[in-house]
LOROSE-806508 format. One record per residue (C-alpha): residue number from 1; residue in one letter; y, z, x. Coordinates in steps of 0.02 Angstrom, whole numbers. Layout:
REC | num | residuo | Y | Z | X
REC | NUM | A | Y | Z | X .
...
% end
This chain:
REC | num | residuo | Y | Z | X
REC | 1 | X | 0 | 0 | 0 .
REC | 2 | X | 175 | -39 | 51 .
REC | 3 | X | 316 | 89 | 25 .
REC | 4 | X | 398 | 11 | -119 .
REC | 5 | X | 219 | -14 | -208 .
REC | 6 | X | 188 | 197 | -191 .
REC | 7 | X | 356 | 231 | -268 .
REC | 8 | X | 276 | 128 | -422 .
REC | 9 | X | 91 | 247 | -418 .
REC | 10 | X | 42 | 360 | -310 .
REC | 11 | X | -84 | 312 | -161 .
REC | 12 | X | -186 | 483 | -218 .
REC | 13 | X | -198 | 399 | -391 .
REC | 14 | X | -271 | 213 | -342 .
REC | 15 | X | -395 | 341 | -245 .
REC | 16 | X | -432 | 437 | -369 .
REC | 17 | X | -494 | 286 | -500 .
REC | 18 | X | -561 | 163 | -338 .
REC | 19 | X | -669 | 303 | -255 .
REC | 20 | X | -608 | 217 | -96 .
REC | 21 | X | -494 | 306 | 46 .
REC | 22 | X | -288 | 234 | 28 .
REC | 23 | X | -194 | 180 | 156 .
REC | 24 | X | -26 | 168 | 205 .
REC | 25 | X | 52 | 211 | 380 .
REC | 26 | X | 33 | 70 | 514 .
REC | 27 | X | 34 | 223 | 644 .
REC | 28 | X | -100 | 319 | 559 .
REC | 29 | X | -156 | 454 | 687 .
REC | 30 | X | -313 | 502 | 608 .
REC | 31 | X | -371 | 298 | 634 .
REC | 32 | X | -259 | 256 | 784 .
REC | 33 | X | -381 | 303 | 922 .
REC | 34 | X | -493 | 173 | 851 .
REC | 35 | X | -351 | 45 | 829 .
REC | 36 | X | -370 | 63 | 636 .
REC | 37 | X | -260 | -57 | 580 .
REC | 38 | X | -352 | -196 | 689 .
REC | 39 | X | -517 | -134 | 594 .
REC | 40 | X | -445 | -147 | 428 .
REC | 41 | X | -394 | -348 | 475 .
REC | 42 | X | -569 | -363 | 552 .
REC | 43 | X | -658 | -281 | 429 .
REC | 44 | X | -583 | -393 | 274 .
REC | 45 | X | -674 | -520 | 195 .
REC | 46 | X | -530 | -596 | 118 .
REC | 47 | X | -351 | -503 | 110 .
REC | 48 | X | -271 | -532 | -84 .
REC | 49 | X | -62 | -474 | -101 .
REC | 50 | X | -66 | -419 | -279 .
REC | 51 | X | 74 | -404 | -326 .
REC | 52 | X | 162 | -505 | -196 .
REC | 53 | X | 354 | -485 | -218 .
REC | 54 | X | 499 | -590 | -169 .
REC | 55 | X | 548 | -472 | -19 .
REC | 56 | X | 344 | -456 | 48 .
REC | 57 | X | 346 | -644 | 36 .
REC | 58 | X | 488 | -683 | 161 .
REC | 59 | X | 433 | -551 | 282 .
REC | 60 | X | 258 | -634 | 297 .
REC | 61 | X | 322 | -804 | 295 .
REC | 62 | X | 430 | -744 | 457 .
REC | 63 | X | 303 | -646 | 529 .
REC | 64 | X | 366 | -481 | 546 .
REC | 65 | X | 249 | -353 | 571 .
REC | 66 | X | 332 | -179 | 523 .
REC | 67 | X | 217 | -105 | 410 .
REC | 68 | X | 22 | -107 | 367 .
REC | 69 | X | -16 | -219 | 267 .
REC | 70 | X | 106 | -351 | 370 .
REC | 71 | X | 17 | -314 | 532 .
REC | 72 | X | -146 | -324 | 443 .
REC | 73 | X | -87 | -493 | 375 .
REC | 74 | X | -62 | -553 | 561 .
REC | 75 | X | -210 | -477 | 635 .
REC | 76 | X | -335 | -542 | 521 .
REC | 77 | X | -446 | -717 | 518 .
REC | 78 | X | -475 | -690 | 335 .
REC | 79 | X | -428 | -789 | 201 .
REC | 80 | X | -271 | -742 | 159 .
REC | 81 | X | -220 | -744 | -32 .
REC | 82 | X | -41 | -691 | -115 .
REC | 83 | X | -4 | -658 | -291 .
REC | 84 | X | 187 | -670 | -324 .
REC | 85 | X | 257 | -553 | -448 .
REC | 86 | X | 428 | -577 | -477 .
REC | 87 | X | 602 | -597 | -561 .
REC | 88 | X | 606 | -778 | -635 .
REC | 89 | X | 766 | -810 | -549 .
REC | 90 | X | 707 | -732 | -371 .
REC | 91 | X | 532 | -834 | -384 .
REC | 92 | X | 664 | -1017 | -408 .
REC | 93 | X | 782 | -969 | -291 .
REC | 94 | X | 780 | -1082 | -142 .
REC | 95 | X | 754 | -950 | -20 .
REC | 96 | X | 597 | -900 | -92 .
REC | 97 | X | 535 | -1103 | -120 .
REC | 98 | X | 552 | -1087 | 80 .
REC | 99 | X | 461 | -954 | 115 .
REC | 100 | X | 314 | -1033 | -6 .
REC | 101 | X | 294 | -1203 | 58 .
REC | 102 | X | 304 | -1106 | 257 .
REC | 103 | X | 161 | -1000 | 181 .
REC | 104 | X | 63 | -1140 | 109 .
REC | 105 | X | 84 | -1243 | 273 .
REC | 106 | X | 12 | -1122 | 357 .
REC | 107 | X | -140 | -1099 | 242 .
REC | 108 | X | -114 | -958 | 138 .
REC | 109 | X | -187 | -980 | -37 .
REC | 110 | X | -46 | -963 | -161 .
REC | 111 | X | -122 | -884 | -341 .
REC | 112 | X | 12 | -901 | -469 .
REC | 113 | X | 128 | -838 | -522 .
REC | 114 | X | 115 | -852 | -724 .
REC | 115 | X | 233 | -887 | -851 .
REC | 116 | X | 281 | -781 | -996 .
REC | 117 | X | 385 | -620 | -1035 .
REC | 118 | X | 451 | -510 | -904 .
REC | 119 | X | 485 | -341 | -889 .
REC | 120 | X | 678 | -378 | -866 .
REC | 121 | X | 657 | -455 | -1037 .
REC | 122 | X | 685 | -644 | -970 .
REC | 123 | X | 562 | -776 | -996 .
REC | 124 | X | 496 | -895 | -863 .
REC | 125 | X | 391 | -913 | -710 .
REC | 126 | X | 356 | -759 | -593 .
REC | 127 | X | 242 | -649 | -701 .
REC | 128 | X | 80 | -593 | -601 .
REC | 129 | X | -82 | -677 | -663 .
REC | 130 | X | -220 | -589 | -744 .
REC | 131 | X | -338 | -496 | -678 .
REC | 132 | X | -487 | -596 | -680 .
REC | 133 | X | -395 | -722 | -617 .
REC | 134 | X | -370 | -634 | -465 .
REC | 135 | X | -548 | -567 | -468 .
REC | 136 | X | -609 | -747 | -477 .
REC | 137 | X | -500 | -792 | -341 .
REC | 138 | X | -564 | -686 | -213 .
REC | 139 | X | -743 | -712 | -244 .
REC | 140 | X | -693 | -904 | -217 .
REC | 141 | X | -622 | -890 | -57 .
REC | 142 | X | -761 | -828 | 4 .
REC | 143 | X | -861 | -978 | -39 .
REC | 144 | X | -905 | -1115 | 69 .
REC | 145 | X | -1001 | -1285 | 63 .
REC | 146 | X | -1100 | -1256 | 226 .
REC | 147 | X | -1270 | -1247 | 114 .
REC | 148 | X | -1206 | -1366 | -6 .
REC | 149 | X | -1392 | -1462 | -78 .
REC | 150 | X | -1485 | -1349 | 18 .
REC | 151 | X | -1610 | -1255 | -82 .
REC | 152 | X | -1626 | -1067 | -28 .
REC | 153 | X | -1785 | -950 | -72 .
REC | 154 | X | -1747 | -763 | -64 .
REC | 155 | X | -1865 | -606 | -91 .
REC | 156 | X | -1804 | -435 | -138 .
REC | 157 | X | -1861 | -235 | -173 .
REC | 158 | X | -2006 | -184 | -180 .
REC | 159 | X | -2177 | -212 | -288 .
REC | 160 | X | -2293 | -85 | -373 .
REC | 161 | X | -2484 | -78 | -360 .
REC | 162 | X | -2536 | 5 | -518 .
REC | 163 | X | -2670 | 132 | -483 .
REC | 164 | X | -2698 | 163 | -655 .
REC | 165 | X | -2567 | 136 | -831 .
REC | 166 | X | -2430 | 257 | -741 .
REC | 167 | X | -2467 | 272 | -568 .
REC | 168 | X | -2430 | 164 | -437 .
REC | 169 | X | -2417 | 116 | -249 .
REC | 170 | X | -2236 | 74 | -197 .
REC | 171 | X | -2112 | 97 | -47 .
REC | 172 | X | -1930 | 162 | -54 .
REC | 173 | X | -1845 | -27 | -56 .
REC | 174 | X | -1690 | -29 | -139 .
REC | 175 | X | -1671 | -209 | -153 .
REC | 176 | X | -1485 | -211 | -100 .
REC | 177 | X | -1508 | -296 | 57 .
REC | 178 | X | -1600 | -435 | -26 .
REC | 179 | X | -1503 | -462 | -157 .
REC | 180 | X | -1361 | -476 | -34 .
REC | 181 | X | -1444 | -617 | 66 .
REC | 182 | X | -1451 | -703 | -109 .
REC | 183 | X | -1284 | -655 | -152 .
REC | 184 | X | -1241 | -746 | 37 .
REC | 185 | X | -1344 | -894 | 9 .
REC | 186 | X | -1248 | -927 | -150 .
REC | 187 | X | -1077 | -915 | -62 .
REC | 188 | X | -1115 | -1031 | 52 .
REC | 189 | X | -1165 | -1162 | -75 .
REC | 190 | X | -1332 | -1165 | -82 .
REC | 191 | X | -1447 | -1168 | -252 .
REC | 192 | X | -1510 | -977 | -273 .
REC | 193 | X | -1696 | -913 | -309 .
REC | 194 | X | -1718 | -755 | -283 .
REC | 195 | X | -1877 | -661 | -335 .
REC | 196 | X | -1854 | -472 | -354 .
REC | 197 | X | -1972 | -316 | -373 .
REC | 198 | X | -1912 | -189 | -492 .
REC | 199 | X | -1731 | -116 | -413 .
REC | 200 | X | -1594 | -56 | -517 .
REC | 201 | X | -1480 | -195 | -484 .
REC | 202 | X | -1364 | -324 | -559 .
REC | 203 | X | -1433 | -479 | -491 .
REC | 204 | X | -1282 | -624 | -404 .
REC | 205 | X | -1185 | -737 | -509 .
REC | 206 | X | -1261 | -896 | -495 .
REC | 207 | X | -1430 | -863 | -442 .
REC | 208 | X | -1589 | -887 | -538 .
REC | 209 | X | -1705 | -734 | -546 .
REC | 210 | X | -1903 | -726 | -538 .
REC | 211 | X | -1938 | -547 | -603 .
REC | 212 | X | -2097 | -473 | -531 .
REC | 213 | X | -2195 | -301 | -522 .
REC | 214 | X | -2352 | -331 | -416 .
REC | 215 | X | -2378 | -412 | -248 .
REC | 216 | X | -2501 | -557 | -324 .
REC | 217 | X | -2348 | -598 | -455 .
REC | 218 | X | -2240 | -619 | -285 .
REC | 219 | X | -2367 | -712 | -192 .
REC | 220 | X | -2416 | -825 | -339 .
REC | 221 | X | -2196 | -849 | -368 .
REC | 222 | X | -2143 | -853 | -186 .
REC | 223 | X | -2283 | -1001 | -139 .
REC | 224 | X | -2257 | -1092 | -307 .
REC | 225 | X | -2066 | -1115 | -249 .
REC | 226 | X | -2088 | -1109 | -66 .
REC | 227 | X | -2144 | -1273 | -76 .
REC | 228 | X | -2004 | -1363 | -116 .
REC | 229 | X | -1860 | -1247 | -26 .
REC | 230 | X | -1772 | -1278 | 119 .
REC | 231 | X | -1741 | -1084 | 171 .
REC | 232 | X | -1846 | -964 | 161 .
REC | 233 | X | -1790 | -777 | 185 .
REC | 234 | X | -1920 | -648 | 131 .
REC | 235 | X | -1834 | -469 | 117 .
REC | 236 | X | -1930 | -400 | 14 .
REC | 237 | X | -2033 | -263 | 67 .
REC | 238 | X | -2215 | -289 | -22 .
REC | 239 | X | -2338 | -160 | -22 .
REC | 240 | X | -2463 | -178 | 139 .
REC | 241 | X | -2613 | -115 | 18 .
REC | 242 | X | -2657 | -111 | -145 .
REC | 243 | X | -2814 | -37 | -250 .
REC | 244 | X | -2976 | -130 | -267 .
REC | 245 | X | -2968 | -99 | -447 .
REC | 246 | X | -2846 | -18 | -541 .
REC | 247 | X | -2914 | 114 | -682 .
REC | 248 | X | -2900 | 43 | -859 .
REC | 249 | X | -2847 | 221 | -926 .
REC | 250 | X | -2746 | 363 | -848 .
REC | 251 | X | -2845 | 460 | -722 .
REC | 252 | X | -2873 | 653 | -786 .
REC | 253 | X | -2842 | 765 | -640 .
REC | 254 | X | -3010 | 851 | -566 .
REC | 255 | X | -3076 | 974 | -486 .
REC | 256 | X | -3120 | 838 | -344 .
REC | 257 | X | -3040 | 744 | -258 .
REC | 258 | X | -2988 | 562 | -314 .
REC | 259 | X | -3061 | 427 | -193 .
REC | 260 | X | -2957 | 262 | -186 .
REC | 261 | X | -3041 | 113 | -129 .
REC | 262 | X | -2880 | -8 | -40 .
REC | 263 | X | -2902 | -198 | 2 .
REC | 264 | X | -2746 | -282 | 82 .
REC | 265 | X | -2623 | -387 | 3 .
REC | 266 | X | -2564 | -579 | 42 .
REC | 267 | X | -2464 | -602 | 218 .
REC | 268 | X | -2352 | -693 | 87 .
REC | 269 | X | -2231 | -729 | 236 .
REC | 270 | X | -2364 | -792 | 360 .
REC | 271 | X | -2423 | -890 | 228 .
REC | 272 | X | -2259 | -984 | 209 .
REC | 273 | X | -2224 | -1005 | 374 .
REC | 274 | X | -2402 | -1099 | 392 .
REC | 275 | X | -2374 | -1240 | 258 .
REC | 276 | X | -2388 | -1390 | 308 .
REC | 277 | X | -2207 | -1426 | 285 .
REC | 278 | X | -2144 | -1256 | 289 .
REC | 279 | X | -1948 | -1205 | 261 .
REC | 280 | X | -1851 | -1116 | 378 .
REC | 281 | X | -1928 | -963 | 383 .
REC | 282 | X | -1839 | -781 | 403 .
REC | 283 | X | -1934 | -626 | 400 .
REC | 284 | X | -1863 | -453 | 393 .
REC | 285 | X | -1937 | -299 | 483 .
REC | 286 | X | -1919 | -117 | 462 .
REC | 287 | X | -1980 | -3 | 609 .
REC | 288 | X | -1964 | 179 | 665 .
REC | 289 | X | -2009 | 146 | 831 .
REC | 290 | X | -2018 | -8 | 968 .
REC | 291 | X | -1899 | -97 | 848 .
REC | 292 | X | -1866 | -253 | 976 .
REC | 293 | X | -2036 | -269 | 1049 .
REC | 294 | X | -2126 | -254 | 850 .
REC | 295 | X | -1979 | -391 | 767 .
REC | 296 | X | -2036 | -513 | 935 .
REC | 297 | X | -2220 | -473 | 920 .
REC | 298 | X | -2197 | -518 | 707 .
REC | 299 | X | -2090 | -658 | 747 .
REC | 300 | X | -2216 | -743 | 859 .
REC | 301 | X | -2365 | -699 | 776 .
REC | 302 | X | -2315 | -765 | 596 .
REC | 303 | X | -2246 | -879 | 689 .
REC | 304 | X | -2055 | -842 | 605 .
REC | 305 | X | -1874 | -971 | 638 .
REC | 306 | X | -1793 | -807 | 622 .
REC | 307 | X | -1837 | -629 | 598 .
REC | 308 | X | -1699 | -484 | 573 .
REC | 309 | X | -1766 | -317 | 617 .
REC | 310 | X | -1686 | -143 | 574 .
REC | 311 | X | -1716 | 54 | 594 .
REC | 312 | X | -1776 | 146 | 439 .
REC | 313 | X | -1794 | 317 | 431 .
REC | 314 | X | -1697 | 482 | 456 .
REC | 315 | X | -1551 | 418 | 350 .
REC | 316 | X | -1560 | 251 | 414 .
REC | 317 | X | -1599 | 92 | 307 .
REC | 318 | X | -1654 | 151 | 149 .
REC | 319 | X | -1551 | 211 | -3 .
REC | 320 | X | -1370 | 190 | 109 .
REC | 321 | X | -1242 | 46 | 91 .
REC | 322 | X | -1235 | 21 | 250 .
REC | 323 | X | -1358 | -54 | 375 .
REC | 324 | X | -1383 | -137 | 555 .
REC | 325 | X | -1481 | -303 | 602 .
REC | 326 | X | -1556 | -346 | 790 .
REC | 327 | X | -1594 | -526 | 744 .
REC | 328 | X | -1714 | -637 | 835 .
REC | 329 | X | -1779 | -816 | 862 .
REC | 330 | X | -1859 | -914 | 978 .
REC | 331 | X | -1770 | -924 | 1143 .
REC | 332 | X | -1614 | -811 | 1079 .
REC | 333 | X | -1557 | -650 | 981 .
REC | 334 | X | -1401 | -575 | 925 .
REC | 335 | X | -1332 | -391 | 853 .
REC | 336 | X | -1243 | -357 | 703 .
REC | 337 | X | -1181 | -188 | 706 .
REC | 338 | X | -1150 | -45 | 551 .
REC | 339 | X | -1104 | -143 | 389 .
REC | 340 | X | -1092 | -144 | 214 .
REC | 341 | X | -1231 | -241 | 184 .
REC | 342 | X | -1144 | -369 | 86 .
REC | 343 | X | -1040 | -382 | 239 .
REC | 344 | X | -1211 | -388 | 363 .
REC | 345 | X | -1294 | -519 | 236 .
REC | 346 | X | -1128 | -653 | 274 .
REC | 347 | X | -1146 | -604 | 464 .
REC | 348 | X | -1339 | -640 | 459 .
REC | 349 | X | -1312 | -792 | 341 .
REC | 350 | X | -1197 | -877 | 467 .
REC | 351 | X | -1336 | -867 | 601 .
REC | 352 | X | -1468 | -922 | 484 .
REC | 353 | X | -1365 | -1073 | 433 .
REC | 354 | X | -1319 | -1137 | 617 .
REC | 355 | X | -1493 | -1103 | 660 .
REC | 356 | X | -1548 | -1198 | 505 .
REC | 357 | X | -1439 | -1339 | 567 .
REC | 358 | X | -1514 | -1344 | 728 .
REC | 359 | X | -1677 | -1362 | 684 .
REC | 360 | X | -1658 | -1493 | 554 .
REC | 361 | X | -1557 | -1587 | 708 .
REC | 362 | X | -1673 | -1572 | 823 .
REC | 363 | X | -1790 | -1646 | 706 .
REC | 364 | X | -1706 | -1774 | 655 .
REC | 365 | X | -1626 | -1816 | 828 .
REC | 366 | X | -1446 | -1785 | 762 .
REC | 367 | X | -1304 | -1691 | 872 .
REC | 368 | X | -1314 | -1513 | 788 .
REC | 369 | X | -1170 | -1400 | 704 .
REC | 370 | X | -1053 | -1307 | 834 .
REC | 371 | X | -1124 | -1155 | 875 .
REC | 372 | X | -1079 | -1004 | 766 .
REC | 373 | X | -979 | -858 | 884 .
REC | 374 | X | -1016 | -686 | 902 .
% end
């Protein structure tokens, strides 16, 4: 928040109703050790000015840099977006046409402004747009075309092996990092499948969902589709074993104890990997221990493109929003540090698609896509 926008509501009150910390001071001491205000540029997916206002407008367009959300404008390789909300006079005064067309020339996305009443009791142009407007904005500039007809294949949470009617074998998945990778794959322009376990999530806009329970419903979904996809990413985390047979009626508890009888389940990723013309495959792998050495061993044997490996375990991985990948492939590997895993899923997406690119080069004998950077 700028200065003028907390004389309009309070910082502690757009905390209070987002959940998420406010801030406001370019020099914050609490942050400046770790350069926050860099962070906040770097962390941004996209950086909206809602509302923008005449005075905002011509200190970005000049590039001063006296405040927060200024600097963070200058520091940041986002998309940036601005939202003018103004006087209709201010919004047609010359000055202000200036400072637009600099912006525009420069590549900021201009949303707006709407026509209509305004609070001065004038009518014209200047009014802020709606909400969902502004919403649908910034889930657009996140979009690209770099998957565009590119058919993408994505596994999520976990499945249940029914012991009997109520009981089950299952794993602590959450889905969210799978769902991610779909939301990811959609972003970049690619046509969505995801099949998902049983989670507790709201799946992407714009994806098609396969709901499953079991591993044989994922295995029998995942190779039906897998054979017409160009990417394959398989997060989900299937159970390893499953019962022989599952009891037709609830077990009664006993004196004795209960025997089960386990068989394993399908190597569902292993056996997409092995089709004869098999998609670009990406594995995922959760370890406690020897996390580099097990993601190469899994990558090699299953013979993986990709494979994206992470800690689980005292806190880590499971039932957090946040996460950290060591990917790997043949011949190369790269870190992506603590995320949101929305956030990790774009990282891991942008390696997965110049990988993608590669390959399909090299097999076709074209000059590949410039090499994502670190």
């Amino acid at each position: 928040m700028t200065p003028a926008a907390a004389e309009f509501i309070t910082p502690l009150t757009l905390q209070a109703l987002s959940g998420n910390p406010v801030h406001t001071d370019l020099l914050d001491h609490a942050a400046e050790a770790a350069m926050g205000h860099i962070e906040l540029a770097r962390w941004a997916d996209a950086v909206i000015i809602a509302p923008a206002t005449a005075n905002f407008i011509a200190r970005l367009s000049n590039g001063l840099a006296d405040d927060l959300l200024s600097t963070l404008c200058l520091a940041t390789a986002a998309p940036l977006l601005v939202a003018p909300a103004m006087n209709r006079q201010m919004w047609q005064n010359p000055a202000t046409r200036e400072n637009i067309v600099r912006l525009e020339a420069r590549g900021v996305t201009l949303l707006g402004p709407a026509s209509g009443a305004q609070a001065c009791g004038e009518m014209g142009p200047g009014r802020l747009i709606d909400p969902e407007e502004l919403v649908q904005a910034i889930v657009s500039a996140g979009r690209t075309n770099r998957l565009a007809g590119v058919s993408v294949l994505v596994s999520a949470g976990p499945t249940r092996e029914f012991i009997d009617p109520v009981r089950y074998i299952s794993n602590r998945s959450s889905g969210r990092m799978g769902y991610a990778m779909a939301k990811a794959a959609e972003e970049a322009g690619a046509a969505v499948t995801l099949v998902s376990g049983p989670v507790s999530l709201t799946p992407p806009a714009r994806v098609s969902v396969i709901d499953i329970t079991s591993s044989g419903q994922m295995h029998s979904e995942i190779l039906d589709a897998a054979a017409t996809c160009d990417i394959f990413i398989s997060s989900a985390a299937v159970a390893d074993y499953r019962t022989r047979e599952a009891a037709p009626n609830k077990m009664k508890k006993k004196d004795s104890e209960p025997v089960l009888h386990l068989e394993k389940t399908p190597d569902i990723l292993a056996e997409v990997a092995a089709l004869p013309n098999a998609p670009f495959t990406v594995g995922f792998a959760a370890e406690t221990e020897n996390l580099h050495d097990n993601a190469k061993q899994k990558l090699k044997s299953k013979n993986l493109d990709m494979i994206a490996a992470n800690r689980v375990g005292d806190g880590l991985g499971f039932d957090v929003e946040e996460n950290a990948l060591e990917v790997f492939w043949p011949g190369g590997t790269q870190s992506l540090g603590t995320a949101p895993k929305e956030n990790l899923a774009r990282q891991l997406m942008e390696i997965i698609v110049a990988r993608y690119r590669e390959k399909t080069a090299e097999q076709s004998h074209e000059p590949a896509e410039t090499e994502v950077s670190d």
